[in-house]
C-alpha positions in Angstrom: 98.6 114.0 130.8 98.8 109.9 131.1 100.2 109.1 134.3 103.1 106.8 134.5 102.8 103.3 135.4 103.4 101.9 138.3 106.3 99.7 139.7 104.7 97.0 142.5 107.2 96.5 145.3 107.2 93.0 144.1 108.6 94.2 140.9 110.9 96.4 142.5 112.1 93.3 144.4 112.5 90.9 141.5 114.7 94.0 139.9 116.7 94.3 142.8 118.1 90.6 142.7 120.4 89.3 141.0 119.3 87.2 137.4 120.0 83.7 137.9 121.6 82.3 134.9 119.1 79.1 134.1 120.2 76.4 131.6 118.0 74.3 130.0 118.4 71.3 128.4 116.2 70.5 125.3 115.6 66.9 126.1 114.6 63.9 123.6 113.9 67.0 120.3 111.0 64.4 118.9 109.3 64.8 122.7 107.2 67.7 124.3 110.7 69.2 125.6 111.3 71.9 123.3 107.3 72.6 123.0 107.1 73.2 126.7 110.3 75.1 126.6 109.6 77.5 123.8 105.9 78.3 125.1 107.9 78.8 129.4 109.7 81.3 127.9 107.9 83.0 125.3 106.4 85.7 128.1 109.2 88.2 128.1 108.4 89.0 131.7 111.0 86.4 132.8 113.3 87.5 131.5 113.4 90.2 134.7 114.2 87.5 137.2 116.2 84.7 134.9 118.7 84.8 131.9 117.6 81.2 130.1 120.2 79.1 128.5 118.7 76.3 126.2 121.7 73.7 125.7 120.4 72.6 122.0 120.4 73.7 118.6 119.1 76.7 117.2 117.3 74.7 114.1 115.6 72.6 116.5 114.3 76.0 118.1 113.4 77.5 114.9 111.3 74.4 113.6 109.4 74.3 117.1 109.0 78.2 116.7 107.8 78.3 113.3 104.9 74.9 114.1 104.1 76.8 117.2 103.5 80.4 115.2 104.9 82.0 117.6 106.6 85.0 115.0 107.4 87.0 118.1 109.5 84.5 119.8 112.5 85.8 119.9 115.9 84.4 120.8 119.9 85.0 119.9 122.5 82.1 118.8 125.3 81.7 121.2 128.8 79.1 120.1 129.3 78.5 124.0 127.9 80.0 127.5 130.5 82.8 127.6 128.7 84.9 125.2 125.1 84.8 126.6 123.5 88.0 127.3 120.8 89.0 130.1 117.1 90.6 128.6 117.6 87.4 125.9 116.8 83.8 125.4 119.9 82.6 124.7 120.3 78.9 122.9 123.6 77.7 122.8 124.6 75.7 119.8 125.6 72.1 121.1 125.4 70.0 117.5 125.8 71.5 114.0 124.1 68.4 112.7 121.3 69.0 109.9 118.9 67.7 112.8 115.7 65.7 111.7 113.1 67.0 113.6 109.9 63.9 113.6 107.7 65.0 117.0 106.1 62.4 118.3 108.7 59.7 117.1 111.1 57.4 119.7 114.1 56.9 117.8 117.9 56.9 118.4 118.0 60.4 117.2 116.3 61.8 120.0 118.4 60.4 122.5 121.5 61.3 120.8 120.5 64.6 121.1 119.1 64.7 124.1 122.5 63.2 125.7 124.7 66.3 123.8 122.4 68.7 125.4 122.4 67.4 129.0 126.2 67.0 128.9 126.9 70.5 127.9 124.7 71.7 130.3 125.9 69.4 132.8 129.5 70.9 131.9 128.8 74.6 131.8 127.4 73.8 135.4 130.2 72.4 136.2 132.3 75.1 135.8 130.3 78.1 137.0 128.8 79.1 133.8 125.0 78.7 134.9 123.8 78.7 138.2 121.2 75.9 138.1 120.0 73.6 135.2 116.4 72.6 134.8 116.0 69.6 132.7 113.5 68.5 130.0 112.4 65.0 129.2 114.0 62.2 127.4 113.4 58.8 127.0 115.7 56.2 129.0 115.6 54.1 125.9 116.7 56.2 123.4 119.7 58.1 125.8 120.6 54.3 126.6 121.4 53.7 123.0 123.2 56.8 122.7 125.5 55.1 125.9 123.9 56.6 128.9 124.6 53.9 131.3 122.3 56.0 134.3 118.5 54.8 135.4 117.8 58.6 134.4 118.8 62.1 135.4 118.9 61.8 139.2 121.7 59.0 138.7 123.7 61.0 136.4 123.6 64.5 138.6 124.6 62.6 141.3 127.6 60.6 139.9 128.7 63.9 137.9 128.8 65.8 141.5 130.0 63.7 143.7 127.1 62.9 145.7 126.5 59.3 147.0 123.2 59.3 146.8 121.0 61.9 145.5 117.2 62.4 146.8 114.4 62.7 144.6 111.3 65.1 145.7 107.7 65.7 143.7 107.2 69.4 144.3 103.5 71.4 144.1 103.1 74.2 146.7 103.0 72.8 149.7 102.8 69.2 148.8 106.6 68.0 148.6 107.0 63.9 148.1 110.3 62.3 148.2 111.0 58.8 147.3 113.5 56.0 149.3 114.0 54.1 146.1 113.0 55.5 142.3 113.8 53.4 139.4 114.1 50.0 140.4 111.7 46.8 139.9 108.8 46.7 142.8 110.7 43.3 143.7 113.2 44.4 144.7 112.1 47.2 146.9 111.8 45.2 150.0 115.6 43.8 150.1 116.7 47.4 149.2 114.8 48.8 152.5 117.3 49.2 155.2 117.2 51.1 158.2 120.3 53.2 157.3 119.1 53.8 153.8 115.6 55.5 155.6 117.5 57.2 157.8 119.6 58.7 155.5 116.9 59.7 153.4 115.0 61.2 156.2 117.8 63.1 157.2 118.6 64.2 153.7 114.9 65.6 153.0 115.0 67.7 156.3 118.5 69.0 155.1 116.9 69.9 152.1 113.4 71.1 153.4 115.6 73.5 155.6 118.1 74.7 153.0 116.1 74.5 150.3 112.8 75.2 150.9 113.5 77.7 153.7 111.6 75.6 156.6 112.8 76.2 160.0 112.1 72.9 162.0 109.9 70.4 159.4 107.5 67.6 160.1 108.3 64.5 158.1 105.9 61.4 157.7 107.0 58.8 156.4 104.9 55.9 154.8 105.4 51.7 155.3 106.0 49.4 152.6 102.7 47.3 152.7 99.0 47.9 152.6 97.7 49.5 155.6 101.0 49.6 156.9 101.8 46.1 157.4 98.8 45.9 160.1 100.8 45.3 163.1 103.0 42.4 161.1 99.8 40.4 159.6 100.7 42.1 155.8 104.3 42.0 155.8 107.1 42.9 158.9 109.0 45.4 157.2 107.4 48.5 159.1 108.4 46.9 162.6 111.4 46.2 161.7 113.0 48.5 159.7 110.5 51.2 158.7 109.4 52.1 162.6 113.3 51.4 164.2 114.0 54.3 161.4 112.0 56.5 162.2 112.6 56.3 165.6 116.3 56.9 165.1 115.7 60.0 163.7 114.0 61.5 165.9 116.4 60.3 168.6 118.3 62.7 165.6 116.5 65.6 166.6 114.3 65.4 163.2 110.7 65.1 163.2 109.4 62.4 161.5 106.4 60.1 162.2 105.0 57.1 160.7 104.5 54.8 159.2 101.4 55.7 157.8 99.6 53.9 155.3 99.5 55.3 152.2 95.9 55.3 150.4 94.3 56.8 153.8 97.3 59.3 154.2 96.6 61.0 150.7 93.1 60.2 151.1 92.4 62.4 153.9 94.1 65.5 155.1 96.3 64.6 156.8 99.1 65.7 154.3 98.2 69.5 155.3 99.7 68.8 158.9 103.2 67.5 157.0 105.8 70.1 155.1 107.1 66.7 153.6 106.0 63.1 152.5 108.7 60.2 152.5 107.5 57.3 150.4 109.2 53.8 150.1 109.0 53.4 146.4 108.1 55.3 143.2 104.8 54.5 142.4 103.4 54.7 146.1 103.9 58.3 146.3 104.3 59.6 142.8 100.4 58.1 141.7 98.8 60.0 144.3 101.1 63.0 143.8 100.7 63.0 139.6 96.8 62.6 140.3 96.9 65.4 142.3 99.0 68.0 140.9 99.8 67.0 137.7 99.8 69.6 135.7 102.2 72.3 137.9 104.2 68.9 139.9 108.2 69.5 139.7 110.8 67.1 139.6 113.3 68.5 142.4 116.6 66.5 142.7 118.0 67.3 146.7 120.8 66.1 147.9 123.3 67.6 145.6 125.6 70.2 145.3 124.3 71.8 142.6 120.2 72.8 141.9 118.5 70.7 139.2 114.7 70.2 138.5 112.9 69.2 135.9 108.7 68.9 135.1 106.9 65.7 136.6 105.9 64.2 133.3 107.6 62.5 130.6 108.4 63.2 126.7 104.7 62.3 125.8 105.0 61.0 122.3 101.8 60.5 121.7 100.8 64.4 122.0 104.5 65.7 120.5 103.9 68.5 117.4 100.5 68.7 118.5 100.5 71.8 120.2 98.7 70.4 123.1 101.6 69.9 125.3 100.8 72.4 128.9 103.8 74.4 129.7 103.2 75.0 133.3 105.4 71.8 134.9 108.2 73.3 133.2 107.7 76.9 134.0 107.1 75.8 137.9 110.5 73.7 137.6 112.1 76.9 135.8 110.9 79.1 139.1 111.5 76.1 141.7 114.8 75.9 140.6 115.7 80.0 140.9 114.1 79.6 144.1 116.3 77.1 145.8 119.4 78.4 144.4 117.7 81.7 146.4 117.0 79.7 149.2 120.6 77.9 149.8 122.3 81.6 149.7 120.4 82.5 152.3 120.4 79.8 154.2 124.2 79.9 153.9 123.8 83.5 155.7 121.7 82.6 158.5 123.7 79.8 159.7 127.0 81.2 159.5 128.3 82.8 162.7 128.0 86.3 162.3 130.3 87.4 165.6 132.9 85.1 165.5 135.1 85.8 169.1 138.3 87.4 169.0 141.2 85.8 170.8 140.3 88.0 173.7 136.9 87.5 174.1 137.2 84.2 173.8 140.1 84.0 176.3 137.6 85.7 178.7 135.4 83.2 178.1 137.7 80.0 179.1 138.2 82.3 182.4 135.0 82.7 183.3 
């Protein structure tokens, strides 16, 4: 007689929680967004942890469906978020547009389209329809024709939630990389760079290392601006007088964070092992290193906000769009980050509540004593 198979405890556990209602925005339809999506969700096993809500049109689906030949690929057709269903992929019907699909072509269309999806999304969010929303690419050219008046996603979340200043961090395991300033001309990094802005942003990674991440007491380093680290003053005097004086504060904060380290010898050693996060001053000095390393699993996470978004680390890659070449594994890491973190903040919500509050008595006693 066979024997029945078995149920891991790590099964059992997954089963035990509850699903997370994901949504996913589609992003620029003419990208690798749609690719990546279809091909993160095709494995029915995820469906035992999430229920995914794709924020697009259900012809766009279908055409990526039918060039992927994936016949089994299953999904139902939903008007609005109130009548998704758990066990199913469930793409919500945000245009009724006869949709052009052209992969690999930057047009208007594609950020027309890309702007309906993240604004439903963005809406059901809103009002307690999803849980988290995990975003795919679009091109800030084509969503600024459609009127998107935002540098890119972070920008928008934050505005949309209230949050004066959202935090964006480069996740891979272990190797978490946040970023003072993200999409603004290398010029003008240096008058951006105050010593409140660094502290903030210190503070606001620990916050989110903590909550987030689940990390108790986290070590912080934090780069300078300028090759080598300025050198003492002789390449620039923004790390002694800003950069350093920041640091310092926070860790007169209770947070701890050291620098400022140089950048090229900081990733090219490993010294990043000794660090749960990396604080860099500008884009490109800590998202090279980080897309050179990690590429092809790296997660866009946005901290800092209310809500939990992340998104994959790369961009709508025209040039490989309806080639089938597109690797899905950025966007199912950012699907699983994202479940995570909304995981992580419940908990953390737990453990740092006050689980005995006194009574008027005892704490009458108390004043006594």
């Amino acid at each position: 007689m066979d024997k029945e198979p078995q149920v891991t405890n790590k099964e059992k556990e997954v089963s035990q929680k509850p699903l997370v209602k994901v949504g996913l925005t589609v992003g620029d339809i003419n990208g690798i967004g749609p690719e990546v999506l279809i091909k993160a969700l095709k494995d029915n096993r995820i469906l035992t942890d999430i229920i995914p809500v794709v924020y697009g049109s259900n012809k766009v689906v279908s055409f990526y469906k039918k060039q992927l030949n994936l016949h089994d690929f299953n999904y139902q057709t939903c008007k609005s978020a109130d009548e998704i269903a758990p066990k199913k992929i469930n793409v919500v019907n945000v245009w009724q547009d006869e949709t052009e699909v052209e992969p690999g072509q930057s047009n208007a269309n594609g950020g027309k389209y890309a702007l309906l999806s993240l604004e439903a999304a963005t809406k059901d969010l809103a009002s307690g329809k999803i849980d988290v929303i995990v975003t795919a690419p679009f091109s800030k050219e084509n969503v600024a024709k459609a009127g998107f008046e935002f540098p890119g996603h972070t920008e928008y979340l934050a505005e949309m939630s209230g949050a004066k200043e959202a935090l964006m961090i480069l996740v891979s395991g272990s190797l978490r990389v946040a970023l003072v300033t993200t999409h603004i001309p290398v010029k003008e990094i240096s008058n951006k760079l105050s010593k409140e802005l660094i502290v903030q942003k210190i503070e606001a990674f620990e916050q989110s290392l903590k909550k987030d991440f689940c990390l108790v007491k986290p070590k912080i380093a934090v780069f300078g601006l300028n090759p080598h680290a300025g050198e003492n003053g002789k390449i620039g005097e923004e790390e002694q007088q800003i950069i350093a004086p920041a640091i310092q504060q926070a860790r007169q904060n209770g947070i701890l964070a050291f620098g400022p380290y140089a950048a090229d010898g900081f990733f090219g050693s490993n010294a990043r092992q000794q660090y749960d996060g990396v604080l860099a001053m500008y884009h490109d000095q800590g998202l090279a290193a980080f897309k050179a390393l990690c590429f092809e699993d790296g997660v866009n996470f946005t901290a800092g906000l209310p809500i939990v978004r992340t998104s994959p680390d790369h961009g709508t890659a025209f040039d490989i769009a309806g080639k089938q070449l597109a690797d899905e594994q950025s966007m199912r890491s950012a699907i699983y980050l994202a479940v995570d973190a909304y995981r992580n903040r419940k908990i953390y919500k737990e453990i740092t509540a006050n689980p005995l509050p006194f009574s008027k008595d005892e704490k009458g006693r108390k004043e006594q004593d």
